[in-house]
Steps between C-alpha positions, in 0.01 A plus 500: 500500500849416328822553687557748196233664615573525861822687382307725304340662829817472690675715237159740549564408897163427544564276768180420641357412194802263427421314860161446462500403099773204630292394782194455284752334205669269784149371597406351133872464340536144442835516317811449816757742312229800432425441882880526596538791308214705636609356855838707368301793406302489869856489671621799320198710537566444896837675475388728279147602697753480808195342693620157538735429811820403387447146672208460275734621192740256544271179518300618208831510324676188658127312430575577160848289516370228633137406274586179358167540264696722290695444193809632539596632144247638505525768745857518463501834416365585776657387754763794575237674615403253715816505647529875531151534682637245785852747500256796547322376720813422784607826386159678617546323842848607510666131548796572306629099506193383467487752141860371461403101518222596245706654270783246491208232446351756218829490348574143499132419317457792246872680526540852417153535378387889484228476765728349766761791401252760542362298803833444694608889395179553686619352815825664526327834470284366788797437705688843356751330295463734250853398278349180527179603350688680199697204379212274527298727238789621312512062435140482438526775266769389338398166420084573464549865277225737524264294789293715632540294915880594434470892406232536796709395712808697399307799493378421863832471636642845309195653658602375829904587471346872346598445143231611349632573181541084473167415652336669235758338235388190592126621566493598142561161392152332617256430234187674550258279563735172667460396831760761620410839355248620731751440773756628282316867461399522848917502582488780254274697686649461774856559335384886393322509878796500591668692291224807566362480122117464629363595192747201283365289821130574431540373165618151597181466709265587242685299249406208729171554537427531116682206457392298767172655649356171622794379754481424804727782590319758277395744813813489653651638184232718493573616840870571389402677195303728726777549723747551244268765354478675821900580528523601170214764557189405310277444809178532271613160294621346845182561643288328221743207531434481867131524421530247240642252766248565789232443244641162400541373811352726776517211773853432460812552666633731247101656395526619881868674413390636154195650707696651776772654267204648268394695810821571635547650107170714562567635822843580403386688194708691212824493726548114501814375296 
């Protein structure tokens, strides 16, 4: 399987897929920059699977820096995000100067390149330097118009100062489909959560799972969408949604919660809201 490829079920964050279609690749790809780019691919998928240690993150990434069998030019291109996995992963282990050494080298090899922006906005969120964070995506935007990394992450951090009216400014600007989208509607949801319009909510869940039905993350949405549809009233939808997820994964962590709120839904009867 093609790099290209491997995006294609990140985008449809089918994550497990991704991992084992690069391990199989990795174990017949003769060509060294294919390999170094699917070794790219494998790093990201451990942030974004979140199963990886952060130890492990960083010498997948720093590996990556360091494989003299690869040609340079060409991998260029790819090399910000390289850098911005290594940043991420000092941020996740909250050594701010180590994250700050990392950025400084990111800098000085592939400047103000938009995934070390977004990466080293990243870190000052992590470390609540939130001012910081702004003017670090306000510069990505502003020199990389209408990248998705760059409106996620604005949208994230309007979310997190409560203004939502932004978040979803920048939310809007995701192209369905990208990498970021997904991501991008789940802030939504959680934007009119927030904002007590369940039934507006309800609709960002569903949207997912039409869209992407085959994730990785697809009963967890489907979990929200069921929850969603409880507060706005329509316990008869919520409880097919709950039923829905049991059924697809009845020996799961969240099959066990779907099952328990299904029959906390029965024994509660008409009166639930």
């Amino acid at each position: 399987m093609t790099p290209t490829e491997i995006d294609a079920l990140l985008a449809a964050e089918q994550y497990r897929k991704a991992l084992s279609s690069i391990e199989l690749t990795l174990a017949a790809e003769p060509d060294a920059s294919t390999r170094w780019r699917l070794q790219l691919r494998r790093a990201r998928l451990s942030l974004l699977m979140g199963e990886e240690a952060a130890d492990e993150l960083i010498l997948l990434a720093g590996d990556l820096l360091v494989d003299d069998c690869t040609d340079r030019a060409e991998v260029a291109a790819e090399l910000p995000l390289v850098h911005a996995l290594i940043i991420r992963g000092y941020a996740r282990k909250r050594c701010q100067d180590l994250a700050g050494q990392a950025v400084a080298a990111a800098r000085e090899a592939v400047g103000e390149a938009l995934d070390v922006l977004v990466a080293e906005g990243g870190c000052a969120m992590t470390f609540d330097e939130r001012e910081a964070a702004r003017e670090l995506y306000e510069r990505a935007l502003e020199l990389y118009p209408g990248e998705g990394a760059a409106h996620l992450a604005m949208a994230n951090l309007a979310y997190v100062v409560g203004d939502f009216d932004d978040a979803l400014a920048h939310q809007q600007q995701l192209d369905e489909g990208g990498l970021h989208w997904a991501r991008g509607v789940r802030l939504r949801g959680t934007v009119h959560a927030a904002r007590h319009e369940f039934d507006a909510e309800a609709e960002q869940w569903l949207l997912l799972l039409e869209r992407v039905p085959d994730g990785d993350w697809a009963v967890t949405d489907r979990l929200a969408l069921a929850l969603a549809l409880v507060a706005a009233g329509r316990r008869d939808e919520a409880m097919e949604q709950f039923r829905t997820a049991w059924r697809d994964e009845p020996d799961s962590g969240e099959g066990q919660y779907a099952r328990e709120r299904m029959e906390f839904l029965e024994a509660a009867g008409e009166d639930t809201a």
